[in-house]
Residue frames as a rotation matrix with the C-alpha (Angstrom) as fourth column:
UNK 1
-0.538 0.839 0.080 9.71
0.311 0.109 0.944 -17.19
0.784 0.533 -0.320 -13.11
UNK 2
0.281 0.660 -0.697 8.19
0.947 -0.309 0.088 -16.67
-0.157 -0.684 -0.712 -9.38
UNK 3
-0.833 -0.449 -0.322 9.93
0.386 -0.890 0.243 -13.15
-0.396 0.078 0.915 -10.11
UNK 4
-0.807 0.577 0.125 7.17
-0.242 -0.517 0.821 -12.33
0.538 0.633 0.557 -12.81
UNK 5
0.032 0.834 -0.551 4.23
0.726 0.359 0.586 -14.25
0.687 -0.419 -0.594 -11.23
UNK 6
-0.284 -0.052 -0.957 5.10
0.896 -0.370 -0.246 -12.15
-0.341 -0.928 0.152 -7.93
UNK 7
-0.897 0.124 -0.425 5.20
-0.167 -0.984 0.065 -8.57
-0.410 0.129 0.903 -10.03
UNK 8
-0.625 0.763 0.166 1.91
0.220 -0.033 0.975 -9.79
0.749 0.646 -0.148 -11.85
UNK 9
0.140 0.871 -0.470 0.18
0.916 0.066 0.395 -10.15
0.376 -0.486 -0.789 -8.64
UNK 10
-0.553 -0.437 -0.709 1.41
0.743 -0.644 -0.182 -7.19
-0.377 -0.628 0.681 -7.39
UNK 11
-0.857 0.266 -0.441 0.23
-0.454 -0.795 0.402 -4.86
-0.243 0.545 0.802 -10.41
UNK 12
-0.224 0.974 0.007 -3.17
0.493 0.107 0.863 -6.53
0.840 0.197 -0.505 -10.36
UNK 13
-0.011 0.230 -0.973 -3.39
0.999 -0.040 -0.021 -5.97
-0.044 -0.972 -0.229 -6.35
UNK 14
-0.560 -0.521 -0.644 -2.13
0.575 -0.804 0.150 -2.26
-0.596 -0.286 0.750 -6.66
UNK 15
-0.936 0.324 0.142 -4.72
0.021 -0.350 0.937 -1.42
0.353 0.879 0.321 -9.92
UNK 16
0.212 0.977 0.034 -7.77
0.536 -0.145 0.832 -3.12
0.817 -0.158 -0.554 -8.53
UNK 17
-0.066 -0.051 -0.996 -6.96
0.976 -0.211 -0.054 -1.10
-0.207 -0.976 0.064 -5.12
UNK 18
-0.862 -0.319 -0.394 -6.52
0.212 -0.933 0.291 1.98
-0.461 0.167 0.872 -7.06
UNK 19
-0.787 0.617 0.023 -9.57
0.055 0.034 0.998 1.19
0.614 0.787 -0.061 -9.19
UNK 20
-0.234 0.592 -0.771 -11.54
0.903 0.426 0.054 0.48
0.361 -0.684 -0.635 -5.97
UNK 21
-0.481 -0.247 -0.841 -10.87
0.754 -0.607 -0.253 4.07
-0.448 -0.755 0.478 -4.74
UNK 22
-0.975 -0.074 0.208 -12.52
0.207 -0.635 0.744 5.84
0.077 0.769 0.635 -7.57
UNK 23
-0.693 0.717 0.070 -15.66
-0.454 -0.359 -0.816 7.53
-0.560 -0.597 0.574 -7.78
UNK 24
-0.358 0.899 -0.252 -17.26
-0.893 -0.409 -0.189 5.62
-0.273 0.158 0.949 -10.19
UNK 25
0.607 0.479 0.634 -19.29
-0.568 0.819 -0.076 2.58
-0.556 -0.315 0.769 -10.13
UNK 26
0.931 0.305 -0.198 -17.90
-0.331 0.480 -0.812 1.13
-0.153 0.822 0.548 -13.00
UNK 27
0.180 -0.968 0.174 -14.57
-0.614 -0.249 -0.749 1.59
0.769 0.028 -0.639 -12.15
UNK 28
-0.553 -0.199 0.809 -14.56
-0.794 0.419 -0.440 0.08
-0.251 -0.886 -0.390 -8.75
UNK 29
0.677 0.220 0.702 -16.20
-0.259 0.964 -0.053 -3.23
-0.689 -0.146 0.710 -10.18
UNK 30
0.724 -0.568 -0.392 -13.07
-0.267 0.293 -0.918 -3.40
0.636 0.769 0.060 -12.51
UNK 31
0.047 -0.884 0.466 -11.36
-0.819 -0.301 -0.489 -2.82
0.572 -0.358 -0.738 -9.76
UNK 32
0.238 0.265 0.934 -12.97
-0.493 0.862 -0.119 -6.12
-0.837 -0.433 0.336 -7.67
UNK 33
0.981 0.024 -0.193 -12.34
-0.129 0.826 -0.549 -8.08
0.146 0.563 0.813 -10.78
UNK 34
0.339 -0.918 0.206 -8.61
-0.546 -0.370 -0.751 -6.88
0.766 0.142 -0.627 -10.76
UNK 35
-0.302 -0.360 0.883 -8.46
-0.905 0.399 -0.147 -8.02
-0.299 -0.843 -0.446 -6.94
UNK 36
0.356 0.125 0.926 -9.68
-0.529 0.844 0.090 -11.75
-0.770 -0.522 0.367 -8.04
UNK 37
0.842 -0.423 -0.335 -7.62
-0.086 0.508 -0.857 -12.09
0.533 0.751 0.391 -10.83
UNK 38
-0.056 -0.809 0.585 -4.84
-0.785 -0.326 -0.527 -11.30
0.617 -0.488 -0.617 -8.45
UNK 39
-0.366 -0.357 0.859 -5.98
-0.913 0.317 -0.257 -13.89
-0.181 -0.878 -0.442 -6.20
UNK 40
0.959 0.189 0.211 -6.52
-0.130 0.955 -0.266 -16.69
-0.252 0.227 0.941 -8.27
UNK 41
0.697 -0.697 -0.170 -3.33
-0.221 0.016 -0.975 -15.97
0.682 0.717 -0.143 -9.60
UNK 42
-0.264 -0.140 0.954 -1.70
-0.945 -0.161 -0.285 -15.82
0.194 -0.977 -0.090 -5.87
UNK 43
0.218 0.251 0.943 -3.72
-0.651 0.757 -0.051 -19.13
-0.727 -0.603 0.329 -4.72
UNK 44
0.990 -0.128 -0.062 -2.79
0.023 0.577 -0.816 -20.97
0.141 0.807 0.574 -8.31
UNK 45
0.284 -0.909 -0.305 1.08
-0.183 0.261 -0.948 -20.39
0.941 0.325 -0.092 -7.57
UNK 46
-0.110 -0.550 0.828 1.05
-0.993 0.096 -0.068 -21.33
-0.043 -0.830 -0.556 -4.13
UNK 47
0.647 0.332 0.687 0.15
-0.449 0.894 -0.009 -24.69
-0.617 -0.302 0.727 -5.20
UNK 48
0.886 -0.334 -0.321 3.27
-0.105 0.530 -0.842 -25.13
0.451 0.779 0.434 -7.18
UNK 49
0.227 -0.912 0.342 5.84
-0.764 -0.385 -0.518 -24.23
0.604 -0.144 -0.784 -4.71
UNK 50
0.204 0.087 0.975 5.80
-0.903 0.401 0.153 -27.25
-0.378 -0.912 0.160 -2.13
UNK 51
0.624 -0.233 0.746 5.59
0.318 0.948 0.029 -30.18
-0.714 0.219 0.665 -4.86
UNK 52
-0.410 -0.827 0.385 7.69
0.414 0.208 0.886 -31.40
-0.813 0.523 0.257 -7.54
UNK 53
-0.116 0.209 -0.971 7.49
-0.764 -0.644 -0.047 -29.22
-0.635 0.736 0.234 -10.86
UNK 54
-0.621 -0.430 -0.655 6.51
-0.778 0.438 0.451 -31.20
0.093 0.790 -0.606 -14.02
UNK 55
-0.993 0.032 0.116 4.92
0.043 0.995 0.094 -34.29
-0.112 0.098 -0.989 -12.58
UNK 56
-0.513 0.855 -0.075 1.43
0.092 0.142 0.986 -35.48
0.854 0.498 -0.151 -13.39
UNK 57
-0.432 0.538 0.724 -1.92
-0.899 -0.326 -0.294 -34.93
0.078 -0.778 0.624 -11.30
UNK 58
0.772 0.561 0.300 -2.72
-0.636 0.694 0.338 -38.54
-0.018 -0.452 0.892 -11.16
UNK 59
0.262 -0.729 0.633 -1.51
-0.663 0.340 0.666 -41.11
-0.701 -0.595 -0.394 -9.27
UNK 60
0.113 -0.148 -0.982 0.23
-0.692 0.698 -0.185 -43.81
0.713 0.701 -0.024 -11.47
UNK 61
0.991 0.093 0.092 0.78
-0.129 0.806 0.578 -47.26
-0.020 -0.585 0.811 -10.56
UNK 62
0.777 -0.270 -0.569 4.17
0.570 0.685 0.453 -47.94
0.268 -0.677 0.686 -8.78
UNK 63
-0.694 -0.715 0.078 5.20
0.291 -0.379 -0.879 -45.16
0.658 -0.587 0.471 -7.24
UNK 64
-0.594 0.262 -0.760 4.27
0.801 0.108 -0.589 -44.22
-0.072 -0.959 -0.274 -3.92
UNK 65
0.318 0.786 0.530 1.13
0.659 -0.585 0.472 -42.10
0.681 0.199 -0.704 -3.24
UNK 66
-0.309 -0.728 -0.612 3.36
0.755 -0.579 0.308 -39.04
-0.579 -0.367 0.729 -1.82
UNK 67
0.587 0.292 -0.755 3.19
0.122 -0.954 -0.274 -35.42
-0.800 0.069 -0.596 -2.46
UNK 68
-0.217 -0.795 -0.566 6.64
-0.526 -0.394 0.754 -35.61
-0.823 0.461 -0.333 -4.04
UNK 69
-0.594 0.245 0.766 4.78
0.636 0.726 0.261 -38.13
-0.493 0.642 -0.587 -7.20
UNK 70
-0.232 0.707 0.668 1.83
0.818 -0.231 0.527 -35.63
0.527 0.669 -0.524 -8.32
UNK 71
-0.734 0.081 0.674 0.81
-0.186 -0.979 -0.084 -32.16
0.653 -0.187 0.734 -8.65
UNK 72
-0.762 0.530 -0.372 -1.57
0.399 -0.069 -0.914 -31.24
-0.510 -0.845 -0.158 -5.92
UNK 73
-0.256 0.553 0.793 -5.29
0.865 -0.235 0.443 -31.04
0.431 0.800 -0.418 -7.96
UNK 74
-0.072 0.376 -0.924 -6.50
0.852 -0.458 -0.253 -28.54
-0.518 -0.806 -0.287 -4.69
UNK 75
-0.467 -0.289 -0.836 -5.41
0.145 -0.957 0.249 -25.18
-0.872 -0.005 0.489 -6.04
UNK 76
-0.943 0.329 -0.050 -6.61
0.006 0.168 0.986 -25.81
0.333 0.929 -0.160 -9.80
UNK 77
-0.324 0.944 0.061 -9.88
0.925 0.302 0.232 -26.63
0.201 0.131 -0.971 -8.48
UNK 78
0.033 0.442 -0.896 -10.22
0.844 -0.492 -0.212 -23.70
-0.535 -0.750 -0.389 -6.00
UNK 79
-0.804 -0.302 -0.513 -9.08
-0.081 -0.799 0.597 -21.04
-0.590 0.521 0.617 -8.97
UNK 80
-0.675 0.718 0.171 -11.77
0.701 0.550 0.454 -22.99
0.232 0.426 -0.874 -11.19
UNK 81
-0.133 0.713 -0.689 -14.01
0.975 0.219 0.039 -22.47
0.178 -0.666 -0.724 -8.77
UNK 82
-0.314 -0.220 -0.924 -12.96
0.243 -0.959 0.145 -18.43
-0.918 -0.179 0.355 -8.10
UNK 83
-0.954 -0.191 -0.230 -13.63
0.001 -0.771 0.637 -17.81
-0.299 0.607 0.736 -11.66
UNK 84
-0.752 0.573 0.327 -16.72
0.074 -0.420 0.904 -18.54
0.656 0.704 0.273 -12.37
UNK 85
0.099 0.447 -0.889 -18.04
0.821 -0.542 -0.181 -17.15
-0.563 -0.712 -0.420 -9.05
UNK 86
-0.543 -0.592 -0.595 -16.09
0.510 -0.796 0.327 -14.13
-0.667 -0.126 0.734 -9.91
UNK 87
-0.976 -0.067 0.207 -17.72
0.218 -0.319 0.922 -14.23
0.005 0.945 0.326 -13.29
UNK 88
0.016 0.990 -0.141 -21.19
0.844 0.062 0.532 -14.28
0.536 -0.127 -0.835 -12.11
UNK 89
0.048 0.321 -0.946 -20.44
0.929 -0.361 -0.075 -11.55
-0.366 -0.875 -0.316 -9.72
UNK 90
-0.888 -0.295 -0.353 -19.36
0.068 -0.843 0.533 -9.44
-0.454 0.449 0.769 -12.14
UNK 91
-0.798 0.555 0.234 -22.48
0.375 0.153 0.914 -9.92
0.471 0.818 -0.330 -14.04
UNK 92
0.611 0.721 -0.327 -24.83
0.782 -0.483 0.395 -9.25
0.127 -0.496 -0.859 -11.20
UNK 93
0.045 -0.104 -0.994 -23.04
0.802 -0.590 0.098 -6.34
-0.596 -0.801 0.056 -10.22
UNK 94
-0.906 -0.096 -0.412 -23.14
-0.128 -0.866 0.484 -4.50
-0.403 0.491 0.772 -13.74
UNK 95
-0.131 0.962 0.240 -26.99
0.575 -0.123 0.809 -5.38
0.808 0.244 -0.537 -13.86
UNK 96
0.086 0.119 -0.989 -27.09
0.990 -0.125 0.071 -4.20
-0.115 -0.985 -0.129 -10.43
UNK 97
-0.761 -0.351 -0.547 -25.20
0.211 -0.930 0.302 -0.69
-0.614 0.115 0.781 -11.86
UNK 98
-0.847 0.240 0.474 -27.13
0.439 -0.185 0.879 -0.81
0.299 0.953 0.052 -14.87
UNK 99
-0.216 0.876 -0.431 -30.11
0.768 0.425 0.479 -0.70
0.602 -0.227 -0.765 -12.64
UNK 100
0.362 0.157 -0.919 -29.08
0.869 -0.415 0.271 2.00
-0.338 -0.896 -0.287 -10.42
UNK 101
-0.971 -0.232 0.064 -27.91
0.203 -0.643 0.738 4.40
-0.130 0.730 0.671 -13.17
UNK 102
-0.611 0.648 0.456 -31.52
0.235 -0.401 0.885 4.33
0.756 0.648 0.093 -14.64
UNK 103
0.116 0.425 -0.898 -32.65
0.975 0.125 0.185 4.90
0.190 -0.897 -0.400 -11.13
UNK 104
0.293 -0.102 -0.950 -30.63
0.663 -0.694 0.279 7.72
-0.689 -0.712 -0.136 -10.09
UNK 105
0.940 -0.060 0.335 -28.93
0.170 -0.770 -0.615 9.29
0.295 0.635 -0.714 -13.44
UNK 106
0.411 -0.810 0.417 -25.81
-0.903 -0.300 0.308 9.05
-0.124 -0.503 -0.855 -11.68
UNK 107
0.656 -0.157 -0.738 -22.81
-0.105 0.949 -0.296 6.38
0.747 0.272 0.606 -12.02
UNK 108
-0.332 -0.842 0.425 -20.82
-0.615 -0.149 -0.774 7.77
0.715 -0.518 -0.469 -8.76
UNK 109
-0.631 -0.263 -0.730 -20.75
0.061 0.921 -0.385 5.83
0.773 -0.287 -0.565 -6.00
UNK 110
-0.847 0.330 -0.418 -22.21
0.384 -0.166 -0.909 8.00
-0.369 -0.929 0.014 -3.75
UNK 111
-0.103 0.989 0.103 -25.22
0.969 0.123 -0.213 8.75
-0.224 0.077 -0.972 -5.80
UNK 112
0.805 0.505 -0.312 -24.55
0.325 -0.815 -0.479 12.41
-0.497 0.284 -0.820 -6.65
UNK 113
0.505 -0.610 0.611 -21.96
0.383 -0.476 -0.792 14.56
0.774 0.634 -0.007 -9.34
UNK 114
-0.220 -0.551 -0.805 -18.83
0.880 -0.468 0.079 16.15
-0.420 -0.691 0.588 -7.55
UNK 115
0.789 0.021 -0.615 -19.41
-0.165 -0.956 -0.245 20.30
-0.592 0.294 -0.750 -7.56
UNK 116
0.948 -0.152 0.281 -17.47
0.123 -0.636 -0.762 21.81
0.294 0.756 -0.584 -10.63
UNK 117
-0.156 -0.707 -0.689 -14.07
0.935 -0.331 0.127 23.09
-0.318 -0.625 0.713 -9.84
C-alpha cells in the first residue's frame, strides 16, 4: 500500500509542477491545487508510519497512554486544516483571475498573447 500512496504523491507533485510551468493562469492555479493535494496526502501518510495500524484515536481506559495504544490525531487535523485553506485559496485566486482577465483581455501569465508561429 505505501507503494501506491508514494506513486500518488508523486503524479500529483510532477502534474501540479508541470501545470505550474504553463502559460496560463488557469492552469497554474490547478497546478497549486495539484501541489496541496499532494501534500496533504504526503503529511496524512506520514502520520501512519510510526504508530500502530488499526488502533483507535482515543485513549481508552486501561491501557497505557503510549504512542503504541492510539492513532496520532496531529496529522488528521493538520490535512483538515490544509484543505479548507487550500479551498479558500483557490477561490480567491480564480476571483482574483476572473478579475484580471476583465482587466487585461488576457489569461497568460504574463499579461500578453505569445506571437503566432
Amino acid at each position: 500500500m505505501e507503494i501506491v500512496i508514494a506513486l500518488a504523491i508523486g503524479v500529483l507533485t510532477g502534474s501540479g509542477v508541470w501545470l505550474l510551468l504553463r502559460p496560463r493562469t488557469f492552469q497554474v492555479i490547478m497546478g497549486l491545487a495539484l501541489l496541496s493535494y499532494a501534500v496533504n496526502l504526503f503529511i496524512f501518510s506520514m502520520g501512519r508510519l510510526g504508530l500502530a495500524m488499526g488502533k483507535e484515536p482515543i485513549l481508552q481506559a486501561g491501557l497505557p497512554a503510549d504512542l503504541a495504544h492510539y492513532a496520532d490525531p496531529m496529522p488528521q487535523a493538520l490535512t483538515l486544516t490544509a484543505i479548507v485553506i487550500g479551498f479558500a485559496m483557490t477561490a480567491l485566486f480564480l476571483v482574483v483571475i476572473l478579475a484580471s482577465r476583465g482587466m487585461s483581455g488576457t489569461d497568460h501569465v504574463d499579461g500578453q498573447e505569445p506571437p503566432a508561429p
